[in-house]
C-alpha positions as CSV (number, residue, x, y, z in Angstrom):
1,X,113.3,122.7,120.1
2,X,114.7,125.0,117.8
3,X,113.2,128.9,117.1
4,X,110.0,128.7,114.3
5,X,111.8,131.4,112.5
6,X,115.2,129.4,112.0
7,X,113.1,125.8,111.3
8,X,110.8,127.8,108.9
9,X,114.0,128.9,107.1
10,X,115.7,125.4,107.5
11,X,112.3,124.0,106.0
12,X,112.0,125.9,102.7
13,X,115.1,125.7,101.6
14,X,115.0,121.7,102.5
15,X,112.1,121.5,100.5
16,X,113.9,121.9,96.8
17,X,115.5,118.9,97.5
18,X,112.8,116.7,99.1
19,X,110.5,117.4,96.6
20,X,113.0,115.8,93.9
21,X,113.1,112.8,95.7
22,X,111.0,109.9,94.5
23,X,108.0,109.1,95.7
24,X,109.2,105.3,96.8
25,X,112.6,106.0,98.2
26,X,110.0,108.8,100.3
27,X,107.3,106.1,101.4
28,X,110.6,103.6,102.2
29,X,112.0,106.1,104.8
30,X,109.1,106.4,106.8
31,X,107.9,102.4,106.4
32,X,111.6,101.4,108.2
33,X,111.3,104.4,110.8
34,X,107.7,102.5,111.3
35,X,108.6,99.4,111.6
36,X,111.6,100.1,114.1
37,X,108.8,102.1,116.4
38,X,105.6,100.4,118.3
39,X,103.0,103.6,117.0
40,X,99.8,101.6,115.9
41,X,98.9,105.3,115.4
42,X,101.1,105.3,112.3
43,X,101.1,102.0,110.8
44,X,97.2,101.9,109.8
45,X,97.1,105.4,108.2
46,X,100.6,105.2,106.6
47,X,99.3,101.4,104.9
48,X,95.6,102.9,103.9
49,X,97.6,106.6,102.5
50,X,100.5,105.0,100.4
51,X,97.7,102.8,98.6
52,X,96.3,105.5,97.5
53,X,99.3,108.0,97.2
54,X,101.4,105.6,95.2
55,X,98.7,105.2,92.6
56,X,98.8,109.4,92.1
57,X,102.6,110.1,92.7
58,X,104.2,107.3,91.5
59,X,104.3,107.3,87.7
60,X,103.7,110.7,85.6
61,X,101.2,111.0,82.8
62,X,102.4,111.1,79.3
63,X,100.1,112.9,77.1
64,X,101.5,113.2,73.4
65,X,100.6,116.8,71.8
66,X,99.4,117.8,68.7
67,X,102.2,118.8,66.9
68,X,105.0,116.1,67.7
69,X,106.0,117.6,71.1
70,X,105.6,115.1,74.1
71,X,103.8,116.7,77.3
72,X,104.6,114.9,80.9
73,X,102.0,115.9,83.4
74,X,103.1,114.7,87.4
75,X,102.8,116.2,90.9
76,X,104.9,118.2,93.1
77,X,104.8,119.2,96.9
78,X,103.1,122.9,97.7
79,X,106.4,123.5,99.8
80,X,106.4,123.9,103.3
81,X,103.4,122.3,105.2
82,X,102.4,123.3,108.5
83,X,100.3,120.6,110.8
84,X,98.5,122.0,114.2
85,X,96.8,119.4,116.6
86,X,95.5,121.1,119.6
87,X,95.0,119.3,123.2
88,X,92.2,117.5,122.2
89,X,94.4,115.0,119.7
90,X,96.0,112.8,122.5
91,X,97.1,109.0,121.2
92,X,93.7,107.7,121.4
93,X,92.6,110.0,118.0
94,X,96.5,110.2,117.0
95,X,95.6,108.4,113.5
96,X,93.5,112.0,112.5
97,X,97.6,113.7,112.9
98,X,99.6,111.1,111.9
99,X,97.3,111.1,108.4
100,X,97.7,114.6,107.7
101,X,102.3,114.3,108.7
102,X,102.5,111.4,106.1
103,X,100.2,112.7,103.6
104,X,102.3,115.3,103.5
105,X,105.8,114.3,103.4
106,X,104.5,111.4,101.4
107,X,103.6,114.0,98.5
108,X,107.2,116.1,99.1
109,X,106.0,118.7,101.2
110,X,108.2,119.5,104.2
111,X,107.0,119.8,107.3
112,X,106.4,121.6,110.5
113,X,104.0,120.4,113.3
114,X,102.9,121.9,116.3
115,X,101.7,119.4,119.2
116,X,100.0,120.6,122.2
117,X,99.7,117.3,123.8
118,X,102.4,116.2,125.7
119,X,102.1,112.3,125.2
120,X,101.5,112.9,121.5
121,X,104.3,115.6,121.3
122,X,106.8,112.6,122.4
123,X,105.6,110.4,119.9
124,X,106.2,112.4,117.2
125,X,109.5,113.6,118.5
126,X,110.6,109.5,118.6
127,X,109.4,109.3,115.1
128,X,111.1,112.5,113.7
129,X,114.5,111.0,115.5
130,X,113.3,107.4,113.7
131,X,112.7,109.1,110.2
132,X,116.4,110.3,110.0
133,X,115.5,112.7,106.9
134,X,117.4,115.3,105.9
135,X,117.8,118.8,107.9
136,X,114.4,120.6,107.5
137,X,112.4,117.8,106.4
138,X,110.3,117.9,109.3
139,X,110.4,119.6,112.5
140,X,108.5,119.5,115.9
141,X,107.8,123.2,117.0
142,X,106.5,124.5,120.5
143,X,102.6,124.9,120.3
144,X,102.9,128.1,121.2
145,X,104.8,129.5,117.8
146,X,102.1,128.2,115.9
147,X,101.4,132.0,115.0
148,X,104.6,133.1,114.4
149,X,104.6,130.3,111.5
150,X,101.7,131.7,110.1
151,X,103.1,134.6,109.4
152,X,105.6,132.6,107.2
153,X,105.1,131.5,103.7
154,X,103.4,128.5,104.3
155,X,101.6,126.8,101.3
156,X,99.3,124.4,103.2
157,X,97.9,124.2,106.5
158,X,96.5,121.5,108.4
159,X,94.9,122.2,111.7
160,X,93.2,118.9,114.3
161,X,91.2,120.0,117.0
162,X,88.3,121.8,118.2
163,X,86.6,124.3,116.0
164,X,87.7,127.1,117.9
165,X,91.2,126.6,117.1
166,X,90.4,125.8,113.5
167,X,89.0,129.1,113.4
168,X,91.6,130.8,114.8
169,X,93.9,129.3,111.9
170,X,91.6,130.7,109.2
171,X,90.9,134.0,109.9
172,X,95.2,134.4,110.5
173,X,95.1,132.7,106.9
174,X,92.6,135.3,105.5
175,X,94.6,138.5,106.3
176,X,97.6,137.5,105.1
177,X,99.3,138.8,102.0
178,X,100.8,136.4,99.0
179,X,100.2,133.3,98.0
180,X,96.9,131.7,98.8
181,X,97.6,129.0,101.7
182,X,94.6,126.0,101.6
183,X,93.8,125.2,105.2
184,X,93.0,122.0,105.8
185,X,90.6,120.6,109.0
186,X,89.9,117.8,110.7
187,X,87.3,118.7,114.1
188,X,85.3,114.9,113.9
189,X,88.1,113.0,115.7
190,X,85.5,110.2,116.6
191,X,84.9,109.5,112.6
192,X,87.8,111.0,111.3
193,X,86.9,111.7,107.5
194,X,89.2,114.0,106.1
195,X,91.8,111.5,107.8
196,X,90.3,108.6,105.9
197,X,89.6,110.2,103.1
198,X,91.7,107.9,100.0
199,X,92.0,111.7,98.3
200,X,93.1,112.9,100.9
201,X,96.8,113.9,99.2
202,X,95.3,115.7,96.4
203,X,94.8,118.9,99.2
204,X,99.0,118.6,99.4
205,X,100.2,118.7,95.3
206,X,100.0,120.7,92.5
207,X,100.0,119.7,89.3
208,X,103.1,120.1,87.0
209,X,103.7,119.5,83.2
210,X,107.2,119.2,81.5
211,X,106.9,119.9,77.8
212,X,109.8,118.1,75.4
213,X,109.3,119.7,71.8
214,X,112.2,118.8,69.2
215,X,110.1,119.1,65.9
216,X,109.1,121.9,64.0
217,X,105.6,123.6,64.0
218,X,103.6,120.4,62.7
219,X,105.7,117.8,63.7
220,X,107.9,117.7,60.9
221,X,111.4,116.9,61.9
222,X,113.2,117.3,58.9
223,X,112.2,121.0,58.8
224,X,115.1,121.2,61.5
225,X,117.8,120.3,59.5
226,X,117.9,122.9,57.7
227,X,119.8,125.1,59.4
228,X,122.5,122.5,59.5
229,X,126.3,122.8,57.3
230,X,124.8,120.2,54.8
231,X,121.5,122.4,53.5
């Protein structure tokens, strides 16, 4: 496995890109890497998560303004995502992981997980291999570096476990400077609800608007052509 430093580094500057990509050209990278691998462990929280994901990424708002300009609202990634599962996520409770890694590159985050699990930590080394995405994209990290990512600029945090680890996580998340980094947790592994939880991708975006404005104050257009040769 590469250093955390040099895949944090390989991760933000991936992120640019990924986040550009569209949201079904995302979802159809993972769905083939899926369908090549036998993890049941993916296929029922990618299926339940792109219902619900497509609905919010897919297709951005158009909200006409006052005064003739046109106002696009749509989503974006946070940047680079960070996913911890401690050694109580084995396989048996890996849908609570694998919800919180597709969730996230689903809504063009990229992302870095740390797996303490062994059988787990295979698994999602298959799939990364599977996913073929771009240098970056997503990267398995030794357990161990967890709080050396920390440390990084990571914009959201996702941590599966026990609560001890979870608050671990939060209180390296409260001393640090910058950017406010949302931590998300998921310590009921026998009910799972922040992993089945249909808003679950709202935790991952921000919300974005693109205004277009080629009219004059009051949506008069002619009002433009006056500065042209012919006035």
């Amino acid at each position: 496995m590469k250093n955390a430093s040099i895949c944090f580094s390989e991760a933000q500057q991936a992120w640019a890109l990924w986040n550009l990509v569209p949201y079904a050209t995302r979802y159809q990278y993972i769905e083939t890497a899926t369908n090549q691998l036998p993890l049941q462990g993916v296929k029922k929280p990618l299926a339940f998560h792109h219902k619900h994901c497509a609905q919010l990424l897919s297709e951005s708002q158009l909200m006409p303004g006052p005064t003739g300009e046109t106002n696009e609202l749509y989503t974006a990634g946070r940047g680079v995502a960070l996913i911890i599962a401690d050694r109580s996520v084995d396989l048996e409770v890996a849908n609570a992981f694998y919800a919180q890694l597709l969730v996230a590159l689903l809504s063009g985050n990229t992302v870095l997980v740390c797996v303490q699990d062994s059988e787990l930590a295979l698994q999602t080394q298959a799939l990364i291999a599977a996913l073929s995405l771009p240098v970056g994209v997503l990267n398995l990290i030794e357990y161990d570096q967890y709080p050396q990512l920390l440390a990084n600029d990571i914009r959201v945090t996702a941590v599966v476990g026990e609560l001890g680890i979870v608050q671990q996580v939060n209180r390296a998340l409260a001393v640090k400077s910058g950017a406010i980094c949302p931590l998300i947790m998921e310590t009921q592994l026998s009910k799972m609800p922040v992993a089945q939880d249909p808003k679950l991708v709202l935790r991952y975006i921000t919300e974005r608007t693109c205004s277009t404005n080629i009219t004059a104050v009051g949506g008069n257009a002619t009002l433009l052509e006056l500065g042209s040769a012919q006035h």
